[in-house]
Backbone bond lengths (Angstrom), bond angles and torsions (degrees), N, CA, C in turn:
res aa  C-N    CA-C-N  psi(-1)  N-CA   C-N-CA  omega(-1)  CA-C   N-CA-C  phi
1 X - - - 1.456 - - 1.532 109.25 -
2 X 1.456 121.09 131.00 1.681 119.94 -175.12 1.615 96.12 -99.50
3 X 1.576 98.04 177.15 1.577 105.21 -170.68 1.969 101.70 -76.61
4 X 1.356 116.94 121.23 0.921 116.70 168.91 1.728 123.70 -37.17
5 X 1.436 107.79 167.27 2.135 108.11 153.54 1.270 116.37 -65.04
6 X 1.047 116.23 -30.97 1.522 121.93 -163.51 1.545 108.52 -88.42
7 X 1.166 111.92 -25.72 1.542 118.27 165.00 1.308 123.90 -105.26
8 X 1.025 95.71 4.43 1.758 99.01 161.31 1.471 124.43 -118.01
9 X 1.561 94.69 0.92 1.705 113.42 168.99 1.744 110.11 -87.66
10 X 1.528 105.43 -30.93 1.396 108.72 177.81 1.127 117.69 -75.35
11 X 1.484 101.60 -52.32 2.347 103.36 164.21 0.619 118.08 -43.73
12 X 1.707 133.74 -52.56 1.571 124.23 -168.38 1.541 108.41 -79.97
13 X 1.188 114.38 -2.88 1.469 99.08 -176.65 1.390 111.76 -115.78
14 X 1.893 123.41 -12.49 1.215 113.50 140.99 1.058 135.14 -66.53
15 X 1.560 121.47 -7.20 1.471 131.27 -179.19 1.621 107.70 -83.37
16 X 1.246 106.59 -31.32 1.291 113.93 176.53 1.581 100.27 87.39
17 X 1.231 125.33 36.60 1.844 134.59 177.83 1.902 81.71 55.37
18 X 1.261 164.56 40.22 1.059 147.22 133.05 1.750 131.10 -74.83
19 X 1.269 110.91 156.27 1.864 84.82 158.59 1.450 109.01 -94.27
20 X 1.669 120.40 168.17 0.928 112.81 -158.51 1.583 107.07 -91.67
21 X 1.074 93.21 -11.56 1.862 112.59 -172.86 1.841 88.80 -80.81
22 X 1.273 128.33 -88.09 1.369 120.83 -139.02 1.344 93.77 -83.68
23 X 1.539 133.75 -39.19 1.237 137.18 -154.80 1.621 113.10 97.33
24 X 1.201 116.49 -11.87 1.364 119.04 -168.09 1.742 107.51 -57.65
25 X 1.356 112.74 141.35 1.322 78.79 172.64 1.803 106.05 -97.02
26 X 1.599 109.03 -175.52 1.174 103.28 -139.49 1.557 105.59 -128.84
27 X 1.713 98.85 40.37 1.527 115.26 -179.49 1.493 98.82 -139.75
28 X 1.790 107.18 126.83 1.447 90.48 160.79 1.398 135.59 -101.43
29 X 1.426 142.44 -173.06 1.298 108.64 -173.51 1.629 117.57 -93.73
30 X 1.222 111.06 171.65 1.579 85.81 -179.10 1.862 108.00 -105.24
31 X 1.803 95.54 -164.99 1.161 109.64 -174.30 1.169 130.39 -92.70
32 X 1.513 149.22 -179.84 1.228 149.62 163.92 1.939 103.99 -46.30
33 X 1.669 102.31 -42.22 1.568 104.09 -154.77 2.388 85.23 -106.91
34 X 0.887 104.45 -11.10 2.055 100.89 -161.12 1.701 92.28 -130.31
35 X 1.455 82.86 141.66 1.433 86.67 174.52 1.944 107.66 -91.68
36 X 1.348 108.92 172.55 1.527 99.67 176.91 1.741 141.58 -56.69
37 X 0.955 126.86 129.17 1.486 148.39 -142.75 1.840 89.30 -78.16
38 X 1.224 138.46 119.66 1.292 129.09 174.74 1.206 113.32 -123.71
39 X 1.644 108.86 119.52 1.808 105.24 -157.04 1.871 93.88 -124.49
40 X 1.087 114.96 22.35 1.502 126.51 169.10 1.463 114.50 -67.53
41 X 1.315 120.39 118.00 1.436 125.59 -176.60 1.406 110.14 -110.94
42 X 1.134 110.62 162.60 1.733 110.09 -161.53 2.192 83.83 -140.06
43 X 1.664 92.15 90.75 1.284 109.68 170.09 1.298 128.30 -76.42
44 X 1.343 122.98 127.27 1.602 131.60 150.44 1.362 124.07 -24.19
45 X 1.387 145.70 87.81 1.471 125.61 164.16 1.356 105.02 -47.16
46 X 1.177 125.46 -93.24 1.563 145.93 177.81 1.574 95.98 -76.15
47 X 1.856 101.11 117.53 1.535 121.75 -139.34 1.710 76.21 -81.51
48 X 1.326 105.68 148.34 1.811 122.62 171.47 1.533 105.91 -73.30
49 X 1.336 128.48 -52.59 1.507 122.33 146.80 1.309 158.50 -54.35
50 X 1.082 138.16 98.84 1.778 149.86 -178.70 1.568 103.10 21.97
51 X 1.398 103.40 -70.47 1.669 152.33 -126.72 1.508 83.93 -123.85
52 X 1.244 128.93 -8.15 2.024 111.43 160.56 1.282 112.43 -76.31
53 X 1.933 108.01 167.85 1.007 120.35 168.83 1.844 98.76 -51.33
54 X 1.663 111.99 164.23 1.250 109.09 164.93 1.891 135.27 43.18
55 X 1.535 84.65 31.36 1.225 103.15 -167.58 1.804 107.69 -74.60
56 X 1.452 124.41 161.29 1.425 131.95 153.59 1.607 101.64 86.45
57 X 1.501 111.62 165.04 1.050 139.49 162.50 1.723 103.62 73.81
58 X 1.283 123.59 33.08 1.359 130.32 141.40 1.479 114.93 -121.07
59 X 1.684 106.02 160.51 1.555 128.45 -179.20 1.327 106.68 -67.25
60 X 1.488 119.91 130.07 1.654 119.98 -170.79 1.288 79.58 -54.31
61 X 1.336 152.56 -58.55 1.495 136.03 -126.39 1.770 104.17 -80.69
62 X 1.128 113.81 -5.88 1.315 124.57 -162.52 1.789 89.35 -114.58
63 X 0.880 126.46 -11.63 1.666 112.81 177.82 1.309 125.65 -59.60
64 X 1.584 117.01 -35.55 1.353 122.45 179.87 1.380 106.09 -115.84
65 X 1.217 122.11 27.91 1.641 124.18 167.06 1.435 102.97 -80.42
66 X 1.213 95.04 138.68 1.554 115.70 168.81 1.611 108.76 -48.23
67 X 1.219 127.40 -8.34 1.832 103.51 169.58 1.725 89.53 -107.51
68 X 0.999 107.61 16.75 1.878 85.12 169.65 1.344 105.33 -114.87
69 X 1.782 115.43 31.05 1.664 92.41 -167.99 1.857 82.00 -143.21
70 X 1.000 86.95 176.96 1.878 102.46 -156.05 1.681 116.00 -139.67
71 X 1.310 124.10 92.76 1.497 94.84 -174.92 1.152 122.76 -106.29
72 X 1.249 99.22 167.16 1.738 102.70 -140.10 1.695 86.95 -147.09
73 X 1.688 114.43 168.51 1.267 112.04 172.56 1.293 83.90 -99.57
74 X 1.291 110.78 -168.31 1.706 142.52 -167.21 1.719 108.81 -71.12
75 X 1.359 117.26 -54.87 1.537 136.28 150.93 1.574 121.59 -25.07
76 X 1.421 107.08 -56.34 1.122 118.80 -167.60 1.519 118.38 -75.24
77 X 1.858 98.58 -53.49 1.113 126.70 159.74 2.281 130.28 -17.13
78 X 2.260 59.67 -71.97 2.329 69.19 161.51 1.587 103.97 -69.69
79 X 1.058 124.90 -67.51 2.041 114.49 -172.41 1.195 104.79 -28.51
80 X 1.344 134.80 -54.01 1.292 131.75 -164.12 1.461 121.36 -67.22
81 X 1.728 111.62 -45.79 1.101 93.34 164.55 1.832 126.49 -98.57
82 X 0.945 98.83 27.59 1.292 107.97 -174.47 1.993 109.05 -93.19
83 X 1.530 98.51 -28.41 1.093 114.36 -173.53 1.689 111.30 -132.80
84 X 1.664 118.31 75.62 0.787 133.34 -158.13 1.873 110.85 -84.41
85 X 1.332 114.56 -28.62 1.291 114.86 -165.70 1.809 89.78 -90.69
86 X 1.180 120.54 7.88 1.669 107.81 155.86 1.101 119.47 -128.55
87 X 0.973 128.43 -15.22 2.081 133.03 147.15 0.925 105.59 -96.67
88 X 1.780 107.85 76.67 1.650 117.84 174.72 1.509 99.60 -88.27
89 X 1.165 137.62 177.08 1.433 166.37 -170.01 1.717 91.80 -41.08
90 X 0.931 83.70 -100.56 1.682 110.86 168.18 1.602 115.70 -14.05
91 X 1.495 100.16 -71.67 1.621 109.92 168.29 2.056 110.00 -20.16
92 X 1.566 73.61 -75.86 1.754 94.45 -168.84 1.234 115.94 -74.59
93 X 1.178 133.87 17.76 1.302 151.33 141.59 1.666 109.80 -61.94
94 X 1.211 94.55 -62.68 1.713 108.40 -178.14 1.224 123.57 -68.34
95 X 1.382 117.94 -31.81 1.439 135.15 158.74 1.505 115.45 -55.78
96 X 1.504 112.94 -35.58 1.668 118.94 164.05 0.946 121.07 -69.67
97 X 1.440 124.17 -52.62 1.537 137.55 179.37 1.344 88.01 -43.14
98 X 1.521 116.78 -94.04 1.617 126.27 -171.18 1.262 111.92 -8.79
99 X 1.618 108.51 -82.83 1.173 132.95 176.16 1.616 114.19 -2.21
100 X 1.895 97.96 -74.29 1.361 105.91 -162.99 1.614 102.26 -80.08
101 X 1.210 121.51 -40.84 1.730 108.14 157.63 1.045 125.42 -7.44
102 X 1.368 106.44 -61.31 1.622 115.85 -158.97 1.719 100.34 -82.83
103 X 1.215 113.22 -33.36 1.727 116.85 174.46 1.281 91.72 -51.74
104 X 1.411 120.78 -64.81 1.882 113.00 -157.99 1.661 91.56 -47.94
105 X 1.215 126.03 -61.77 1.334 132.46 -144.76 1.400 116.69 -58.01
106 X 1.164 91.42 -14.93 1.998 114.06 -174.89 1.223 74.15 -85.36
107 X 1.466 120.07 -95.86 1.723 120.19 -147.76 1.262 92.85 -23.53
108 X 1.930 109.73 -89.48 1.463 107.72 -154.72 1.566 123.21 -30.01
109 X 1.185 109.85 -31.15 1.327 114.10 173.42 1.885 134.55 -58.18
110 X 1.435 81.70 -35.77 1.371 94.10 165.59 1.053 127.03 -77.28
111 X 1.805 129.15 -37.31 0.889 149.57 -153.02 1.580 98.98 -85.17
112 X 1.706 137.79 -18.31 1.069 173.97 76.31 1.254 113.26 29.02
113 X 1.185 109.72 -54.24 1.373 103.55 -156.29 1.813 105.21 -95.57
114 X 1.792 111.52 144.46 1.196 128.87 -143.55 1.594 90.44 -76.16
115 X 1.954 124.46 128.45 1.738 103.15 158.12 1.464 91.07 -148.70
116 X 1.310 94.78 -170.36 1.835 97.56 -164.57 1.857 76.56 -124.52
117 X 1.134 66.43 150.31 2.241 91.76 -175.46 1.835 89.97 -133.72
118 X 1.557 101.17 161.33 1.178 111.28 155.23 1.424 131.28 -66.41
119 X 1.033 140.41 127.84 1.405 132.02 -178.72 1.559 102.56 -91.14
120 X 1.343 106.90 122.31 1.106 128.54 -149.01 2.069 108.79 -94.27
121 X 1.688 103.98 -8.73 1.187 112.60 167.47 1.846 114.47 -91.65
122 X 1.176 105.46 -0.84 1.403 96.42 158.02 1.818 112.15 -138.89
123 X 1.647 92.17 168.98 1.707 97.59 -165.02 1.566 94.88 -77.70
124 X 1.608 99.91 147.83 1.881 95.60 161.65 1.170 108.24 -116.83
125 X 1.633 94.62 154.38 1.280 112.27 -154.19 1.319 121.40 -66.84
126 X 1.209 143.93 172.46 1.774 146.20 -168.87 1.339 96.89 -131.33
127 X 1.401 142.95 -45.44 1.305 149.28 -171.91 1.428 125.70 -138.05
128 X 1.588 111.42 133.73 1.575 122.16 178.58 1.307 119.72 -32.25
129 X 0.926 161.01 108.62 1.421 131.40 125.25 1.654 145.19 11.63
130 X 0.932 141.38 64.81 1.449 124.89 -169.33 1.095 117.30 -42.51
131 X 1.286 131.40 112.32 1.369 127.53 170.93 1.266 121.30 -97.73
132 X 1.711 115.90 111.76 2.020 115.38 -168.32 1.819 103.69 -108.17
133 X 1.705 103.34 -13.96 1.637 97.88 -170.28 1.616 106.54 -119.05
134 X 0.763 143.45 177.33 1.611 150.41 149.38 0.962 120.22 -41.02
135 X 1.980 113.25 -58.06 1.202 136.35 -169.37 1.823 107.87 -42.70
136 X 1.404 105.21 -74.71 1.555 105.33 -177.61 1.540 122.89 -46.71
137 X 1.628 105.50 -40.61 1.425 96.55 170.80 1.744 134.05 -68.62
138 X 1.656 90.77 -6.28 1.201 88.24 -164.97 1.770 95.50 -88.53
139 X 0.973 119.48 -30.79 1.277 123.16 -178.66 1.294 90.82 -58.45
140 X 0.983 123.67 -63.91 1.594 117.19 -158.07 1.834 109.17 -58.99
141 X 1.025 110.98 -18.35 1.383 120.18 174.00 1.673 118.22 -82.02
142 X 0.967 96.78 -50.86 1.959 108.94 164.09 1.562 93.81 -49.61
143 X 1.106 132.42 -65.88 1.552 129.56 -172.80 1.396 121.90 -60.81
144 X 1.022 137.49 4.84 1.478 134.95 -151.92 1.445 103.73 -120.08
145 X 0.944 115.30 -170.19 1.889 118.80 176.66 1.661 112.16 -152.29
146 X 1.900 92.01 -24.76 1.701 98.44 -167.03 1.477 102.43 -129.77
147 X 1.254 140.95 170.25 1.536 130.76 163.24 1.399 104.23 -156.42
148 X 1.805 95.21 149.66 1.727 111.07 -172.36 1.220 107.10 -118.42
149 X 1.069 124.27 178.34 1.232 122.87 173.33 1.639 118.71 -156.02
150 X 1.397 117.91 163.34 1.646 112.17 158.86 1.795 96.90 -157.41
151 X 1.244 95.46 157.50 1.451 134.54 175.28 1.476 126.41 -137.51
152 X 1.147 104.91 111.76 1.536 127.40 171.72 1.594 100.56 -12.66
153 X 1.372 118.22 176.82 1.050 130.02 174.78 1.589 111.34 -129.12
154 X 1.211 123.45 170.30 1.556 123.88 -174.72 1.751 116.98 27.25
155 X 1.643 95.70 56.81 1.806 96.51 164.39 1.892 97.82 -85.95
156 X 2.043 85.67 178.62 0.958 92.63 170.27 1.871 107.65 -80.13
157 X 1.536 126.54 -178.90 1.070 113.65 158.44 1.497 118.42 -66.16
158 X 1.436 141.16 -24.80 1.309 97.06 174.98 0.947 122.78 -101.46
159 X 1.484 122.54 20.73 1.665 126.36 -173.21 1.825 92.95 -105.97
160 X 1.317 118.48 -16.72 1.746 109.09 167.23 1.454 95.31 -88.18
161 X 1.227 131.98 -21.10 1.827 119.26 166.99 1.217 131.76 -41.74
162 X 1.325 82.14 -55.61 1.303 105.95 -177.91 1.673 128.91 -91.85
163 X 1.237 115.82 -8.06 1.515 138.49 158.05 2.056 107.27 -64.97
164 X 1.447 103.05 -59.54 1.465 107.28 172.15 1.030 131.64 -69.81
165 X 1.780 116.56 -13.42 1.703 122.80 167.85 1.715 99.18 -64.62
166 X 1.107 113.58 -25.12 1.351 108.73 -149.52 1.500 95.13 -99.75
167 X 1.178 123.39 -45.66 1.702 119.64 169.76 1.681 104.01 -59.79
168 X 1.526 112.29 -45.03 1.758 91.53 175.76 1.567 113.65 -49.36
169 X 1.060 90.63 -57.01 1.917 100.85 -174.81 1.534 104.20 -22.61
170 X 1.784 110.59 -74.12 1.288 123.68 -168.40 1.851 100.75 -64.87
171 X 0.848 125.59 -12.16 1.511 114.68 179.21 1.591 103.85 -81.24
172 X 0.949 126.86 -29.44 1.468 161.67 -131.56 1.762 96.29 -94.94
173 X 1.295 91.69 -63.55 2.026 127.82 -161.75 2.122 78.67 -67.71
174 X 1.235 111.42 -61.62 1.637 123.19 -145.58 1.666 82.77 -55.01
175 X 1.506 127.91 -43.59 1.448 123.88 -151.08 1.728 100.82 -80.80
176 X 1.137 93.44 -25.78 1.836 94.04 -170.73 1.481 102.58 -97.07
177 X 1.277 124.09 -37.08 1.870 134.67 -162.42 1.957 95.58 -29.48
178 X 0.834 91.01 -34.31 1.973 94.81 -170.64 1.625 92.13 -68.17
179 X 0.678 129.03 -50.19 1.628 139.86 -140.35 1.760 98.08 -86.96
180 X 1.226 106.82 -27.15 1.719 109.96 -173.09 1.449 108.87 -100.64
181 X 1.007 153.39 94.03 1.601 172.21 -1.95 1.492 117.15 104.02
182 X 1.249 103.16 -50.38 2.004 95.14 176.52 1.245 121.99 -78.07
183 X 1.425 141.23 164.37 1.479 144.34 174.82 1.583 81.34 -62.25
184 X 1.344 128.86 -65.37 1.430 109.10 -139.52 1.667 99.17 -87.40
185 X 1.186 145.28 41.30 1.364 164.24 115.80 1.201 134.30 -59.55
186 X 1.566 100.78 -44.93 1.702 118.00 166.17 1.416 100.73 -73.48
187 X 1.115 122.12 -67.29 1.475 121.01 -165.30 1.289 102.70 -35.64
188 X 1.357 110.62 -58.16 1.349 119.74 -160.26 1.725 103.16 -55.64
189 X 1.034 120.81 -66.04 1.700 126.63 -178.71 1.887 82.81 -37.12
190 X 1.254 125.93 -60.48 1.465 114.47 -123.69 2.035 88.18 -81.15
191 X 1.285 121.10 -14.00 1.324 130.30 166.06 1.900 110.18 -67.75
192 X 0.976 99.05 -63.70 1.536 99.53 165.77 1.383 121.71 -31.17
193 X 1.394 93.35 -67.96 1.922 87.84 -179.90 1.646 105.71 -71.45
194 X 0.947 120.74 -11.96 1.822 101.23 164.22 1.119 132.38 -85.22
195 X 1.656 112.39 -41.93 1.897 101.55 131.35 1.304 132.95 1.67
196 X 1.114 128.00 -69.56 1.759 163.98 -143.56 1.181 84.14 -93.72
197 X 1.548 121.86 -87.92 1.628 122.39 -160.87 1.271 124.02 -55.34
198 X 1.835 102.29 -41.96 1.614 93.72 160.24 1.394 137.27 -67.37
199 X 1.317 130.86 -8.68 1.396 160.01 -170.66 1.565 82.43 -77.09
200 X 1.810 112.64 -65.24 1.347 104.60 -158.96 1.592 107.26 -63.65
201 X 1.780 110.03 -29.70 1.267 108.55 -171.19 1.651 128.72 -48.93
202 X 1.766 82.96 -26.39 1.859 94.41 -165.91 1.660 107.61 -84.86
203 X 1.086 90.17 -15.42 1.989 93.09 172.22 1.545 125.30 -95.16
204 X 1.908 96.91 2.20 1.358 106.40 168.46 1.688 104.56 90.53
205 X 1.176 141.18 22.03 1.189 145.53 167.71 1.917 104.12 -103.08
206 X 1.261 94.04 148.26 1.210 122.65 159.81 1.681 133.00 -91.95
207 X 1.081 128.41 123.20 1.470 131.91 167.09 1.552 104.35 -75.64
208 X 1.567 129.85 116.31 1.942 101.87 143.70 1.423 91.43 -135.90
209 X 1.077 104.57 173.60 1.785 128.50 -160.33 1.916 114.41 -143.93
210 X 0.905 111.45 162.26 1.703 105.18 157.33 1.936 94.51 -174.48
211 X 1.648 107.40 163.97 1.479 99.74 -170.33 1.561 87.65 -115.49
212 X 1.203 116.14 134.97 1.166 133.02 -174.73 1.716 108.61 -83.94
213 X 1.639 132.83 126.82 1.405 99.50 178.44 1.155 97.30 -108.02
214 X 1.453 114.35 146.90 1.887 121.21 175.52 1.568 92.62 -135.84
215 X 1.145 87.12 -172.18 1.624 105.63 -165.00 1.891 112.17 -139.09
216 X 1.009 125.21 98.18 1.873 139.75 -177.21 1.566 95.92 -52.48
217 X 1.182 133.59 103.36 1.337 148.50 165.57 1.374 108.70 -94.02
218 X 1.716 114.41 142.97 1.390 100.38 168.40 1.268 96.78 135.58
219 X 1.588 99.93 -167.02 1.411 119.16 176.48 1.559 123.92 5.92
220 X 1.678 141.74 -122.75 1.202 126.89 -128.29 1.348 101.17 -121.90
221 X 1.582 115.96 -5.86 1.489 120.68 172.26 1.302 118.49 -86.99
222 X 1.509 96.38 150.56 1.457 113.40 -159.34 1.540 91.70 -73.58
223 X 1.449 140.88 -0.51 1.637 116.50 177.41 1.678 80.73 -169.34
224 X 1.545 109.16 -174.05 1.507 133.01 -172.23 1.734 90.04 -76.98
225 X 1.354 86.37 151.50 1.770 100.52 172.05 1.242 139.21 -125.09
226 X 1.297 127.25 57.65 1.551 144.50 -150.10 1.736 96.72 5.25
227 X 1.324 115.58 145.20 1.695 123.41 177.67 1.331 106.80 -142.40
228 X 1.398 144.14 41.75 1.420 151.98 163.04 1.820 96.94 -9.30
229 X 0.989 100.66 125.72 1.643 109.54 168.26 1.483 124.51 -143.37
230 X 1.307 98.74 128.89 1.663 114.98 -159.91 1.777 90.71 -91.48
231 X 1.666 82.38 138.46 1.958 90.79 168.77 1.334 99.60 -136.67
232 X 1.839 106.06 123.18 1.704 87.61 159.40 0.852 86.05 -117.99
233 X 1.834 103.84 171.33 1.617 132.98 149.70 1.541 124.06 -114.00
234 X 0.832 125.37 134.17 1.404 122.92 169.99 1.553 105.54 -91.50
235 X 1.208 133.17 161.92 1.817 143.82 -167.18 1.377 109.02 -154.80
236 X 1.201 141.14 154.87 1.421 149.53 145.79 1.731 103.92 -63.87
237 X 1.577 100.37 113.18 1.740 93.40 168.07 1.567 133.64 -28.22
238 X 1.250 96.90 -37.18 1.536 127.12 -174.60 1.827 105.37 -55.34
239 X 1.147 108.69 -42.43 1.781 119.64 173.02 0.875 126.71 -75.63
240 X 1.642 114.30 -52.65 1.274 136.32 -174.67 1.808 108.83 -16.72
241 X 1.628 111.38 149.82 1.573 103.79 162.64 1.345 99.87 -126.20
242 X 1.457 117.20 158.72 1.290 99.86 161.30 2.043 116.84 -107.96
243 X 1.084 96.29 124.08 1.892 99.04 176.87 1.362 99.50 -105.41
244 X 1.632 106.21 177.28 1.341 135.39 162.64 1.535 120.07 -86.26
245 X 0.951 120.99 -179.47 1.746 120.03 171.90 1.508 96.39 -70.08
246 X 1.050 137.07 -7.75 1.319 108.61 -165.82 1.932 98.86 -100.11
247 X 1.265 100.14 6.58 1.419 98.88 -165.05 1.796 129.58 101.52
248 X 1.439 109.11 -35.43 0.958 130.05 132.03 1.892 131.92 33.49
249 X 1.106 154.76 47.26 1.212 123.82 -130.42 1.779 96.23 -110.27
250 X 1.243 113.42 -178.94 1.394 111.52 -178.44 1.464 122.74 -144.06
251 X 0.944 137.73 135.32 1.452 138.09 -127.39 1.915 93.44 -77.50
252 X 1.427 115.19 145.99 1.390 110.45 176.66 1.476 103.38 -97.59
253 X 1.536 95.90 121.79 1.766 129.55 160.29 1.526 84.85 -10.12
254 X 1.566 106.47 172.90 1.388 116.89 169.22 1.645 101.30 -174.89
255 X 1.229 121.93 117.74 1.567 114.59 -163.70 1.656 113.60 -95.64
């Protein structure tokens, strides 16, 4: 009887595709013209033959069960049985146990660890926003939790001065936006940033924005936790394109 799919789907995937000896994993990648080279062996503890290393004293029915088998790369494979009175039974038992321990310990770990995903119940966006008033950005700032940003490259110094007063500002607005509650608080922020944008307007820059929605996966909560994230950019008019929501772009006028 050979090692079933089903038990060689469970080894390799408690092994985590590693060997259990080096950790290597035990696929290489492939080529433009070959697909990947797979030198992962799915070893005998207690040898399936008479006349193997580590032979006897298990139930044939237990020979090709997934706890009697070990994976190993090709390397490892020969050492082991080549050198039987130190990868005795026992040994390579413990070397499995371990082994797959440490696989769980990775996953869970990952599975743990904090990232932002797309949230997949709303569309993401393809194109900025133009932003000409306060008002919209400010909403979009009240809504957010996280913020990105970009800035042109090769300004003069005071047109990158004055590009980064204006991302501090909005970094600024995102940390407090919770905290400000009255109309005449909002107003006030939503005057500020028009200040700013028109400032940028007169030097020929553009504001656009859009709030991205993702979702905080991870760590200690029982499920994902909506994470709205604001991106602006500022642009030189001169670049600017104009698109649609769909991303879309549209040919620039030319007089």
């Amino acid at each position: 009887m050979s090692v079933s799919e089903k038990t060689r789907k469970i080894l390799w995937v408690q092994a985590g595709g590693l060997c259990a000896i080096c950790k290597e994993q035990v696929i290489t990648s492939g080529t433009a013209s070959d697909d990947p080279s797979v030198f992962g062996e799915e070893a005998h503890i207690v040898a399936r033959s008479e006349g193997g290393p580590r032979a006897g004293g298990l139930a044939e029915d237990l020979i090709n069960h997934h706890t009697n088998l070990i994976l190993l790369c090709s390397k490892d494979h020969k050492r082991v049985d080549d050198q039987p009175n130190h990868f005795t039974v026992e040994r390579l038992r413990l070397i499995k146990s371990e082994h797959e321990a440490w696989v769980r310990s990775v996953v869970d770990a990952d599975k743990s660890r904090l990232r932002l995903v797309p949230d997949p119940m709303f569309p993401q966006p393809r194109a900025l926003k133009l932003i000409m008033r306060g008002n919209p950005l400010w909403n979009m700032i009240k809504e957010s939790f996280s913020f990105e940003y970009a800035i042109p490259d090769n300004l003069h110094d005071d047109d990158e001065d004055l590009i980064i007063e204006f991302m501090d500002l909005v970094r600024d607005f995102c940390d407090i936006a919770g905290d400000l509650v009255s109309v005449r608080e909002n107003r006030d922020a939503e005057k500020i940033l028009q200040q700013h944008i028109s400032r940028l307007a007169e030097r020929e820059f553009l504001v656009g924005a859009y709030v991205r929605h993702m979702l905080l996966t991870g760590g200690s909560a029982d499920g994902p936790t909506p994470w709205p994230m604001l991106r602006v950019e500022v642009q030189p008019a001169a670049l600017a394109e104009l698109a649609d929501e769909s991303g879309t772009t549209y040919p620039r006028q030319t007089s």
